[in-house]
C-alpha positions as CSV (number, residue, x, y, z in Angstrom):
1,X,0.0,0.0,0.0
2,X,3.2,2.5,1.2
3,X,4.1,1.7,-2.5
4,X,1.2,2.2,-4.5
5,X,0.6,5.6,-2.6
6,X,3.9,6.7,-3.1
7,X,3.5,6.2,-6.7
8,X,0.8,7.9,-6.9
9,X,2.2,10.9,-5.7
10,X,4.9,11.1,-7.6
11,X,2.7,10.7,-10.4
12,X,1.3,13.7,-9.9
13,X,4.0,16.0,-8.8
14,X,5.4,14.9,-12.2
15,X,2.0,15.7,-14.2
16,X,1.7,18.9,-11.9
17,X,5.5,20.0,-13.1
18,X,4.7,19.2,-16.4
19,X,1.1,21.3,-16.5
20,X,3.2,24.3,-15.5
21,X,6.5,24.0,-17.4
22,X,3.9,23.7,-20.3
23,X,2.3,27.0,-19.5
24,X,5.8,28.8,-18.9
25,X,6.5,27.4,-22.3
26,X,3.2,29.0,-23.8
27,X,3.8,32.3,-22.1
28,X,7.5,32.3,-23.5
29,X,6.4,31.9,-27.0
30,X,4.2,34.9,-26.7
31,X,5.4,37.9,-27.1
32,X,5.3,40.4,-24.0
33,X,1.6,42.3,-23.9
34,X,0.8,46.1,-23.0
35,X,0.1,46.0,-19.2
36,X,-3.0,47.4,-21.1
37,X,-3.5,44.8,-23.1
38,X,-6.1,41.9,-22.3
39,X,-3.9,39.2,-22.7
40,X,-1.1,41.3,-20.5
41,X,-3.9,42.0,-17.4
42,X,-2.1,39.9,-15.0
43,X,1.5,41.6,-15.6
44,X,0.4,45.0,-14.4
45,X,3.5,47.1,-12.9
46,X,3.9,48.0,-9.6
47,X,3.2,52.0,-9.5
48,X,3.7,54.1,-6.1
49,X,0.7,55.6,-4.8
50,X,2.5,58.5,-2.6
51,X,0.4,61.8,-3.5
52,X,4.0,64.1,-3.2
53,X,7.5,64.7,-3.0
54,X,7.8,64.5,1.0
55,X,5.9,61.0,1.0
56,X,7.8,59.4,-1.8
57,X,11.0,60.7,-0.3
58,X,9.7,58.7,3.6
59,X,8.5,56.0,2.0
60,X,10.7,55.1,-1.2
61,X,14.3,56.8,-0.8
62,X,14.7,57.1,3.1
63,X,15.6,53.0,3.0
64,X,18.8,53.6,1.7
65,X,19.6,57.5,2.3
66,X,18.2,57.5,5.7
67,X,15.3,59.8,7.1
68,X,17.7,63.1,7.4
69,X,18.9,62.1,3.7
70,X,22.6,62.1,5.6
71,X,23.0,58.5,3.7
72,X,24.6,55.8,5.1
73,X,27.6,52.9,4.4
74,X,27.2,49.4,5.3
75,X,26.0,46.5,3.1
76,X,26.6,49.6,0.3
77,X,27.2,53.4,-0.1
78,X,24.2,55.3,-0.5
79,X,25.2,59.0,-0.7
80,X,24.1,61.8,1.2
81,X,21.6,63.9,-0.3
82,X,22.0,66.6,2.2
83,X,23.8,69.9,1.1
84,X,24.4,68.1,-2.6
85,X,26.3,70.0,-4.9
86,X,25.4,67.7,-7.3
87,X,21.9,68.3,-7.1
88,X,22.4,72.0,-8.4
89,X,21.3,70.8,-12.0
90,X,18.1,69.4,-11.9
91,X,18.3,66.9,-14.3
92,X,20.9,65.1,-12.6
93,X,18.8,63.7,-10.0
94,X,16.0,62.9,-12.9
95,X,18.6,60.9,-14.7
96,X,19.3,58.9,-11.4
97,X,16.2,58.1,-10.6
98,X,14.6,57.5,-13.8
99,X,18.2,55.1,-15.0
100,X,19.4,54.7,-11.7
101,X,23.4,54.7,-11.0
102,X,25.7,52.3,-9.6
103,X,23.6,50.5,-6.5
104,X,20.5,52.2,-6.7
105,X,17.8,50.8,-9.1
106,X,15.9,52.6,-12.1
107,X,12.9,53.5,-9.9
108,X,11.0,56.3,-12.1
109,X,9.6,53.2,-14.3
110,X,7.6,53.6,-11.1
111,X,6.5,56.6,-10.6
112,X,4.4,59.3,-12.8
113,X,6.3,61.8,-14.2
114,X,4.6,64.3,-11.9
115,X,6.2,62.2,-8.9
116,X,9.5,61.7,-10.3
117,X,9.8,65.6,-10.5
118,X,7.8,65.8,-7.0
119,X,10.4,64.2,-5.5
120,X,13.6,65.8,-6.8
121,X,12.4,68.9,-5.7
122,X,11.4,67.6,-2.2
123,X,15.0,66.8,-2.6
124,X,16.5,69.8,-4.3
125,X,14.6,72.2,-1.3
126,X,15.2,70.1,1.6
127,X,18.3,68.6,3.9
128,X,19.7,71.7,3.4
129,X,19.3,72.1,-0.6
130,X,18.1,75.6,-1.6
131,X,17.9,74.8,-5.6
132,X,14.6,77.0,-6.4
133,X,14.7,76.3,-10.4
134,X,11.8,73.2,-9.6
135,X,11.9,70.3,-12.1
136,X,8.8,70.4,-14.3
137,X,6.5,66.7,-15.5
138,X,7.4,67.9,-18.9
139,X,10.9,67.9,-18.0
140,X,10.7,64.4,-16.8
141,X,8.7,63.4,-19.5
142,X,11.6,64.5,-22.2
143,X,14.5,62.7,-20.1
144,X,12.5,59.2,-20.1
């Protein structure tokens, strides 16, 4: 009987592996949809919900560059963002988080183009930054 059931189980885990390496072979063979698309609706990116610069800044950057945006070194560098000259030119910060750079990850795939420039110039007027010339959508949209 300890047989029989054992067999029977294997059966399946090897009918079950097959039923999805079958579908992963479908999917592959189709070519990537629009998350608009009807055949696409399950791949839908993630998108960040944060209404402004201050809240995408708490909730998205402050991981890595700390809450004061003074930045921090341990299982990586992530550099301050406090008195940055390199923040002077606002597309400079649009590039990084639109591409990303070294460690950090292209994050403006996530965002609107209205929060990408929300949040550089959360950036670019706090911690100590006093770069008034704000970063427009339209800016945004031309560097993506």
């Amino acid at each position: 009987m300890k047989i029989q059931h054992l067999t029977l189980t294997v059966a399946a885990t090897i009918a079950l592996g097959a039923m999805a390496a079958s579908a992963l072979a479908q999917s592959a063979a189709r070519p990537a949809a629009n998350p608009g698309d009807a055949d696409g609706a399950f791949v839908v990116p993630y998108k960040f919900s944060e209404p402004d610069g201050e809240k995408l800044y708490r909730r998205v950057c402050a991981g890595c560059h700390m809450p004061d945006a003074k930045g921090a070194v341990g299982a990586g560098f992530y550099p301050a963002l406090t008195k940055n000259p390199k923040l002077a030119a606002g597309g400079y910060p649009v590039y990084v988080v639109m591409k990303g750079l070294n460690g950090m990850p292209a994050i403006g795939g996530m965002m609107s183009d209205q929060q990408v420039a929300d949040v550089v110039n959360y950036v670019r007027t706090h911690f100590g930054n006093k770069y008034k010339d704000a970063v427009t959508a339209a800016d945004v949209k031309a560097a993506r």
